[in-house]
Residue frames relative to the residue before (quaternion, step in Angstrom):
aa qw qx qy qz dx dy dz
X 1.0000 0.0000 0.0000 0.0000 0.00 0.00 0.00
X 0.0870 -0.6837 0.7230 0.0477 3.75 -0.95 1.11
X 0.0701 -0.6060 0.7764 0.1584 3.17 -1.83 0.69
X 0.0938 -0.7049 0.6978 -0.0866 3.86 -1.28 0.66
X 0.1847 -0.6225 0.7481 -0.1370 3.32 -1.00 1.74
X 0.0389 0.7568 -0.6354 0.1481 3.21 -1.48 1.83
X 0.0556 -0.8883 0.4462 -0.0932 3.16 -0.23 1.78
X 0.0491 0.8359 -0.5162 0.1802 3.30 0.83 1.80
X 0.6488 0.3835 -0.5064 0.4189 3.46 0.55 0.99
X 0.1395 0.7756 -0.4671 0.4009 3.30 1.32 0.35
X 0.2353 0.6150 -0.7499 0.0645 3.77 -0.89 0.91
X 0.5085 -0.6467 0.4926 0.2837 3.73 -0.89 1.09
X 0.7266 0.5084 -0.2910 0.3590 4.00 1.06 -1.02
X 0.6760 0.4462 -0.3200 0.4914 3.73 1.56 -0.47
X 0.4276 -0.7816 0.4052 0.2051 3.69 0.79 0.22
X 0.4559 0.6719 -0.4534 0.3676 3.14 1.04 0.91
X 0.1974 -0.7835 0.5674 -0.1586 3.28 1.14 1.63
X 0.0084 0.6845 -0.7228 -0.0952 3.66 -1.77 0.64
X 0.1326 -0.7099 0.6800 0.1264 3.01 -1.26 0.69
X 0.1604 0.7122 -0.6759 0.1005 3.47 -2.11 0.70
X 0.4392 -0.6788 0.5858 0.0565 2.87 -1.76 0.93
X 0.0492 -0.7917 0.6088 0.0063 3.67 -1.02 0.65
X 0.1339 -0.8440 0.5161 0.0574 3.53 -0.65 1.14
X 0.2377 0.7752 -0.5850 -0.0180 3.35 0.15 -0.58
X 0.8516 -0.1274 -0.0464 0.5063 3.56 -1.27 1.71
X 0.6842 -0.5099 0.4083 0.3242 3.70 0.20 0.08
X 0.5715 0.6693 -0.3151 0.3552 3.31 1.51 0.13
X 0.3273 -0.8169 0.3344 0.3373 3.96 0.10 0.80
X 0.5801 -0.7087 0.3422 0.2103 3.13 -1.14 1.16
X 0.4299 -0.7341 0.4113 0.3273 3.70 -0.43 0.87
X 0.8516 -0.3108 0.1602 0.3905 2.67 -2.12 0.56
X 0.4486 -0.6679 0.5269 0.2738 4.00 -0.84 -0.10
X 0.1515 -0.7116 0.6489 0.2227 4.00 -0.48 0.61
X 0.2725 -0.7424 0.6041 0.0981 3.66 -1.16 0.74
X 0.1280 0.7999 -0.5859 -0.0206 3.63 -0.57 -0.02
X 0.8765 -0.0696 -0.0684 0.4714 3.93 -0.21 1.22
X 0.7839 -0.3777 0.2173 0.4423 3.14 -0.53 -0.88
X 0.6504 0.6144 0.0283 0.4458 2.82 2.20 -1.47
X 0.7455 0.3362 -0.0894 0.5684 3.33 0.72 -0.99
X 0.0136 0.6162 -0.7872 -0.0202 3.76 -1.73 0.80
X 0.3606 0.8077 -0.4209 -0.2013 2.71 -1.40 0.35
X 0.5099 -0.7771 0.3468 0.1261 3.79 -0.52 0.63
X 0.0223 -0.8504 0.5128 0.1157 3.61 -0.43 0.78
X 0.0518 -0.7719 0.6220 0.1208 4.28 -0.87 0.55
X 0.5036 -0.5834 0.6224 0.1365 3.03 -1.68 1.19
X 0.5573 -0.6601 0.4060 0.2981 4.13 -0.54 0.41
X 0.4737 -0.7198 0.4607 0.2127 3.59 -0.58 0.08
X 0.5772 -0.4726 0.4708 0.4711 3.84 -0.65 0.20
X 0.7351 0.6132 -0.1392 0.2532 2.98 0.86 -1.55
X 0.5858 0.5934 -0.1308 0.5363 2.93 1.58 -1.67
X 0.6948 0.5067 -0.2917 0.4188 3.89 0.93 -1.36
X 0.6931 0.4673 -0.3232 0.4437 3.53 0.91 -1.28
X 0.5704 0.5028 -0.4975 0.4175 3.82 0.82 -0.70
X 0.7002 0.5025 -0.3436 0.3729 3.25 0.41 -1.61
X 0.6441 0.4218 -0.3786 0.5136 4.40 0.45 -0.48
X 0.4958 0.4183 -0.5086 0.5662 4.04 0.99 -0.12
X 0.7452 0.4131 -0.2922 0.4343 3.43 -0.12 -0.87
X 0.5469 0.4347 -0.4394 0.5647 4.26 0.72 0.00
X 0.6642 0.4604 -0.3021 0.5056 3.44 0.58 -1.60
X 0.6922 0.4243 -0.4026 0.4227 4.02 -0.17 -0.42
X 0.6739 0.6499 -0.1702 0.3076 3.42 0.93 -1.22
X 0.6714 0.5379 -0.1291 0.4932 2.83 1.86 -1.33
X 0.6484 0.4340 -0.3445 0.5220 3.25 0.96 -1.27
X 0.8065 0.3471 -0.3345 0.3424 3.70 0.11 -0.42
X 0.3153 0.5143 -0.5632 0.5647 3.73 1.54 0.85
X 0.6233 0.5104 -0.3663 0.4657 3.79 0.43 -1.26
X 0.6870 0.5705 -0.3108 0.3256 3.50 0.21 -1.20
X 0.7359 0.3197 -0.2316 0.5501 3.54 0.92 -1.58
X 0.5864 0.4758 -0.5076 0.4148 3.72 0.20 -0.61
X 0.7375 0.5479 -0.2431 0.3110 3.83 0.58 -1.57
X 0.7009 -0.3300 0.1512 0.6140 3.58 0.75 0.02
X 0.1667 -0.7570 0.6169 0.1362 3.75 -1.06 0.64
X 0.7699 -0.3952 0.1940 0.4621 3.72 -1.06 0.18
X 0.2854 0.7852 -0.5449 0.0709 3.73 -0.24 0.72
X 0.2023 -0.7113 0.6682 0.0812 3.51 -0.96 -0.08
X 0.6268 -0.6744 0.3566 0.1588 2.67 -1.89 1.19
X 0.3106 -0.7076 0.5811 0.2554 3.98 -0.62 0.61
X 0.3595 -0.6191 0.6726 0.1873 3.77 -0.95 1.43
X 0.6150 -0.4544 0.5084 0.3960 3.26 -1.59 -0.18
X 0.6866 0.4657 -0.2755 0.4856 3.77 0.86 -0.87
X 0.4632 -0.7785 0.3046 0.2941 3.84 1.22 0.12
X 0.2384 0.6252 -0.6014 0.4366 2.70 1.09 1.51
X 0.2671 -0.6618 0.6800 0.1684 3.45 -1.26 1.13
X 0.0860 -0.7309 0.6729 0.0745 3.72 -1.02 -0.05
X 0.0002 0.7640 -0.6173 0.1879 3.78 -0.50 1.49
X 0.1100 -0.7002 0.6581 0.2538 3.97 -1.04 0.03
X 0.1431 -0.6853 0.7098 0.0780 3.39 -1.26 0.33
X 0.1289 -0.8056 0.5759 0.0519 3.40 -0.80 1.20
X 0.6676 -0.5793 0.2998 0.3590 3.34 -1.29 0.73
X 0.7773 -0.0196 0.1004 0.6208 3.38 1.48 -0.86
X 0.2347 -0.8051 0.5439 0.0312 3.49 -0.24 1.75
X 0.7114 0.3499 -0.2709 0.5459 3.97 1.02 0.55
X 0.2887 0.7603 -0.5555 0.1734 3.85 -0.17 0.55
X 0.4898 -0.5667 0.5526 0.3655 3.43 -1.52 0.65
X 0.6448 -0.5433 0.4209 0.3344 3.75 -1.69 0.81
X 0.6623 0.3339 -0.3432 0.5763 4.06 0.88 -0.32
X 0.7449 0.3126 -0.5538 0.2016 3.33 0.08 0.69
X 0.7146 -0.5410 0.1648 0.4117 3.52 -0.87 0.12
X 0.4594 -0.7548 0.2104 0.4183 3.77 -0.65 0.92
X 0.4899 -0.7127 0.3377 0.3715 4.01 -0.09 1.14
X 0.5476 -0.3974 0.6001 0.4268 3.75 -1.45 0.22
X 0.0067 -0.5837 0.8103 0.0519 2.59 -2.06 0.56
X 0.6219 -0.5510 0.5377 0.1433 3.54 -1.94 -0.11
X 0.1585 0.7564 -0.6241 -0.1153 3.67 -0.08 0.41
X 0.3990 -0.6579 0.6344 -0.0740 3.40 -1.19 2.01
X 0.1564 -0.6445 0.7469 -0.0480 3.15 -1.41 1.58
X 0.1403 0.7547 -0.6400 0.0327 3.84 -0.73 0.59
X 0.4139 -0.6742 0.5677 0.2278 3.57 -0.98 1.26
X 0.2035 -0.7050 0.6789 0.0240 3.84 -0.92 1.42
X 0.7006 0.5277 -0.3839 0.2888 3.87 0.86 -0.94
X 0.4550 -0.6531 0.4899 0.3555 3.45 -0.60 -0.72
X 0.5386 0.1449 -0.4645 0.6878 3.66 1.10 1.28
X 0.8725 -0.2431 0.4033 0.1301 1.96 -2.76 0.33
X 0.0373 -0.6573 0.7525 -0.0164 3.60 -0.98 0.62
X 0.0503 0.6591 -0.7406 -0.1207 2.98 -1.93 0.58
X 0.3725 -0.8172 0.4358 0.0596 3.09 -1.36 0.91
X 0.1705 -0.7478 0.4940 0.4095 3.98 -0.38 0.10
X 0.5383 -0.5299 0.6297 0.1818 3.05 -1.94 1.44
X 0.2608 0.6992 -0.6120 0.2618 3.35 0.22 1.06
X 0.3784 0.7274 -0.5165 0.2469 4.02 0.63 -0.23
X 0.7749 0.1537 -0.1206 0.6012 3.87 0.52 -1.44
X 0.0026 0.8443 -0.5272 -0.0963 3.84 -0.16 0.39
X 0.6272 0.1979 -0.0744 0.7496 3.44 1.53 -0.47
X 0.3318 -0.8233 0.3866 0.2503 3.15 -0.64 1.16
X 0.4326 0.6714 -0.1191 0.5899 2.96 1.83 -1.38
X 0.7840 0.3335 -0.2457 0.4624 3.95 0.82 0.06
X 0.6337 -0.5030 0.3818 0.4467 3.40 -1.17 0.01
X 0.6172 -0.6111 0.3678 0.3322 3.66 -1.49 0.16
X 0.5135 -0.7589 0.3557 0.1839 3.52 -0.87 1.16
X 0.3649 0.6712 -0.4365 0.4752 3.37 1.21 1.76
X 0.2921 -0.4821 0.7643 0.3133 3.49 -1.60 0.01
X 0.1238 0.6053 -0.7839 0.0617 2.83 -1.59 1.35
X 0.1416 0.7482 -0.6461 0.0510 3.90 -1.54 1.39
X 0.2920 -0.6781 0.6023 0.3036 3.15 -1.04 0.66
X 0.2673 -0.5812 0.7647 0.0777 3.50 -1.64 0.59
X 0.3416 -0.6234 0.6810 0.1757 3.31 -1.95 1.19
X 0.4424 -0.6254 0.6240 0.1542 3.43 -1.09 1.10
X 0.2174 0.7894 -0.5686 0.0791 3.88 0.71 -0.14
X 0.7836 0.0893 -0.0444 0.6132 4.29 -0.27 1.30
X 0.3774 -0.6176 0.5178 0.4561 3.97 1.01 -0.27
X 0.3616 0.5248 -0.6557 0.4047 3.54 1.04 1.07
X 0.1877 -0.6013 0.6653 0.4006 4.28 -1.38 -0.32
X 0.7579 -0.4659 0.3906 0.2366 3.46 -1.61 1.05
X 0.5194 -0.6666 0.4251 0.3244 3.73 -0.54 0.09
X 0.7397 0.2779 0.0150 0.6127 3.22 1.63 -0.99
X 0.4186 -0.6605 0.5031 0.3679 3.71 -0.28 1.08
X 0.3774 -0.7022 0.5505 0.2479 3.36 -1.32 0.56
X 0.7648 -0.0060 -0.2020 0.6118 3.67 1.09 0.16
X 0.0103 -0.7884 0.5733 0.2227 3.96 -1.06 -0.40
X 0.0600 -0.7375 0.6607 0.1265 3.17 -1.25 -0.82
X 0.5683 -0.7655 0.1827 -0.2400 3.18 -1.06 2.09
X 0.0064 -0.9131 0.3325 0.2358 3.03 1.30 -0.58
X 0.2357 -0.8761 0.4189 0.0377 3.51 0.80 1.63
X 0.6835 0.2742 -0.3949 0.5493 4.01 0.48 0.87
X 0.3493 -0.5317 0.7588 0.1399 3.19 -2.15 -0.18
X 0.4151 -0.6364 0.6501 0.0077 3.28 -1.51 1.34
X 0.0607 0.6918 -0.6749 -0.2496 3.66 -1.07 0.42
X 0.3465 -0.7738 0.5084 0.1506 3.93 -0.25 0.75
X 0.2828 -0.7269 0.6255 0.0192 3.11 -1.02 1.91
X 0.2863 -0.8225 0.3241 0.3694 3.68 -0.44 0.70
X 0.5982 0.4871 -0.3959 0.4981 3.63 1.40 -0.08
X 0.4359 0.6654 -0.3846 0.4683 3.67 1.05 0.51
X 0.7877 0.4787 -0.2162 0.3220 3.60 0.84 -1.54
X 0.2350 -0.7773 0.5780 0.0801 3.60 -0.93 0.79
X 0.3201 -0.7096 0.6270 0.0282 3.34 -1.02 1.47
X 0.1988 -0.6274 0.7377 0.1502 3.46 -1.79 0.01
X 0.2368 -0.7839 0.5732 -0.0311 3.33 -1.46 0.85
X 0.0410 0.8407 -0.5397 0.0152 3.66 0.41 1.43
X 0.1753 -0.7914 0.5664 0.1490 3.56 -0.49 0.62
X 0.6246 -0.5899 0.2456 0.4490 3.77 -0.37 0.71
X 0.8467 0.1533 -0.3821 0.3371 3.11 -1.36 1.31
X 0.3592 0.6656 -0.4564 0.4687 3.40 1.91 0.39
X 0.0503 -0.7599 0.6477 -0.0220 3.09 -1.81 0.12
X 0.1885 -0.8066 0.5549 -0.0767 3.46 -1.42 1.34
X 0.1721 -0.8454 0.4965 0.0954 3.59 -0.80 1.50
X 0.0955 -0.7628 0.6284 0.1193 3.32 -0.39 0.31
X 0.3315 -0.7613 0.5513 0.0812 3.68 -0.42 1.77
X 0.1245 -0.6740 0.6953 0.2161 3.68 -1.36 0.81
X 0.0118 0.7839 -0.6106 -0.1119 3.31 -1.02 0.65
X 0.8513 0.1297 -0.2876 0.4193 3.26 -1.61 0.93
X 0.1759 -0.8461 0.5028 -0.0178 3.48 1.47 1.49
X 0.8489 0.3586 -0.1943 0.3363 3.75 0.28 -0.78
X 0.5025 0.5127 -0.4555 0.5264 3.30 1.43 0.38
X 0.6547 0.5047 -0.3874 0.4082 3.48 1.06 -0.72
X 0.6906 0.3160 -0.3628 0.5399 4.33 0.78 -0.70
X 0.3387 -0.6400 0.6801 0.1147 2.20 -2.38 0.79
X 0.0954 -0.9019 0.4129 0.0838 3.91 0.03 1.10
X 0.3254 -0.8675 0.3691 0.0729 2.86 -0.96 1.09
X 0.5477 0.0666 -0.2555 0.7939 3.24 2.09 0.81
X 0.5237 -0.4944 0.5746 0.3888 3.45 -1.49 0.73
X 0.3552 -0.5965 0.5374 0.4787 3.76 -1.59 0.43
X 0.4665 -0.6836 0.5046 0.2458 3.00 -1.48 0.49
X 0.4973 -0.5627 0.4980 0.4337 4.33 -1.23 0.40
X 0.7051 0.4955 -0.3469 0.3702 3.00 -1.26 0.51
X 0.7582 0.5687 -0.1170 0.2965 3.89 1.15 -0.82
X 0.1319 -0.7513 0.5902 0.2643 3.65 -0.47 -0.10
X 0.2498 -0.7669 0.5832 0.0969 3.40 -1.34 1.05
X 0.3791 -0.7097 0.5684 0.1718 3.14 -1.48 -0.63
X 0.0476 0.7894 -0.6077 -0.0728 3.75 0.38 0.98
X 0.0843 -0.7998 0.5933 -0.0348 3.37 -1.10 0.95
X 0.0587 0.8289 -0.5488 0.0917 3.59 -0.26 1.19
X 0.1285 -0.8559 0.4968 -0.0636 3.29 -1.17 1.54
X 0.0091 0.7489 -0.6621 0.0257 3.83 -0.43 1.19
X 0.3929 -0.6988 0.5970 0.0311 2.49 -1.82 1.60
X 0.0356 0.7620 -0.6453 -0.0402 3.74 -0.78 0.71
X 0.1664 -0.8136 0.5561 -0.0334 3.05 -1.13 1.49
X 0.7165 0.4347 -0.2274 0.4959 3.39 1.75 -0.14
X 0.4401 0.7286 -0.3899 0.3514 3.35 1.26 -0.67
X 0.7564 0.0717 -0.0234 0.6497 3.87 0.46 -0.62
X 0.2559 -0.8063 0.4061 0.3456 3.68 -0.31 1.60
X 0.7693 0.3868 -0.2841 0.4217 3.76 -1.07 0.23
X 0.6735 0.2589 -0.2928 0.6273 3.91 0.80 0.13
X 0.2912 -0.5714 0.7494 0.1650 2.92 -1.98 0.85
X 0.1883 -0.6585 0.7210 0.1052 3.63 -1.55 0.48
X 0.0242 -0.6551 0.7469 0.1113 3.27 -1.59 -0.17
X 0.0845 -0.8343 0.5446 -0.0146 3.06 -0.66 1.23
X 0.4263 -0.8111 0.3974 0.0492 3.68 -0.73 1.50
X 0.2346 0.7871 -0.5694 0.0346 3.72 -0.94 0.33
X 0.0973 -0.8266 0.5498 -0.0705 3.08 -1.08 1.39
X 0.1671 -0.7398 0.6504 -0.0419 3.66 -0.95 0.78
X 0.1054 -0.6909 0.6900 0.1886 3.82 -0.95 0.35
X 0.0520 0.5902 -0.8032 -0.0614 3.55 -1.29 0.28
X 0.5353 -0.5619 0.6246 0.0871 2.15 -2.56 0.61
X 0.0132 -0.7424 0.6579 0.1258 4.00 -1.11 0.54
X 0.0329 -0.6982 0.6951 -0.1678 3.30 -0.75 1.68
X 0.3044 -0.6352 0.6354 0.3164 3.44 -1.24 0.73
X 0.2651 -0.6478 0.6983 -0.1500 3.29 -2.28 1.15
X 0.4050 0.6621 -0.5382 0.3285 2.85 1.16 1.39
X 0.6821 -0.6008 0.2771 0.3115 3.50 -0.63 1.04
X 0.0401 0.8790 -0.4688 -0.0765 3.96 0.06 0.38
């Protein structure tokens, strides 16, 4: 990296002298090349310091070329035109921090009515009534074995003058917010910097259309890059 200062309006007789200072990392700036009256200039050699930022910054860049080319937000299309997509609060985050909430989004694509069972929070006081795993994207291959999940640890006995439906008429659309996503997995490897995942969250509706069961899919990839200051 060169930096070069050219002061070609510089006349020496009108006293409109500039001064400045240049630091860069605490290292002292070299000797100065002069040329006339008009012209200064200065050459710097990079820093350790300067090199390692600059390969965080390639290495971030990259993974998120990989990231968009490798699969953007999409979501699965039921048969009854219900798409199913997640949107997370934050699709980049350093591995120590905590994994963010996201949204799993139902949006009618068909051209009827759907109704859906409000089955997501049965117990309020409990967790949400979904499969939710993350998969390692390791090569744009997914892992054989989710790298975290989460379970839905009870059973429901359904009262029918109890149950609550949704009604999306076409081009409508319904979020159902996870909050405090990381109290809810249990991981069986920390993620690791440097990777793209796969959060994949699956709700099963068995009442929403009487006689058929669905499962409706949504997938996001994020990225875990460390974001420690250098």
């Amino acid at each position: 990296m060169a930096l070069k200062y050219e002061n070609n309006a510089y006349d020496p007789s009108s006293g409109n002298a500039v001064a400045f200072n240049v630091t860069m990392d605490k290292e002292p700036i070299q000797e100065g090349k002069y040329e006339g009256n008009s012209t200064m200039k200065r050459e710097f050699s990079p820093s350790p310091k300067s090199s390692r930022c600059n390969e965080k910054i390639f290495q971030i860049l990259g993974l998120l070329a990989s990231l968009f080319f490798h699969a953007p937000a999409w979501g699965d299309m039921a048969d009854n035109g219900i798409e199913c997509s997640v949107v997370m609060e934050k699709a980049s985050f350093d591995p120590r921090a905590a994994f963010p909430d996201f949204k799993l989004v139902f949006a009618n694509k068909g051209e009827k009515a759907v109704r859906l069972f409000d089955d997501f929070y049965p117990l309020k006081e409990r967790g949400p009534n979904m499969i939710i795993k993350i998969w390692s994207q390791g090569n744009g291959k997914k892992g054989e074995r989710p790298t975290a999940w989460y379970l839905p640890s009870y059973q429901m006995e359904r009262v029918a003058n109890l149950m609550r439906f949704i009604t999306l008429n076409p081009g409508e659309k319904y979020e159902v917010p996870v909050k405090d996503a990381y109290l809810l997995l249990t991981c069986l490897q920390p993620l690791a910097s440097g990777k793209i995942y796969e959060l994949e969250v699956r709700f099963r509706d068995g009442y929403g259309d009487p006689g058929t069961r669905r499962e409706y899919v949504g997938k996001k990839d994020f990225i875990v890059i460390d974001q420690t200051p250098r």
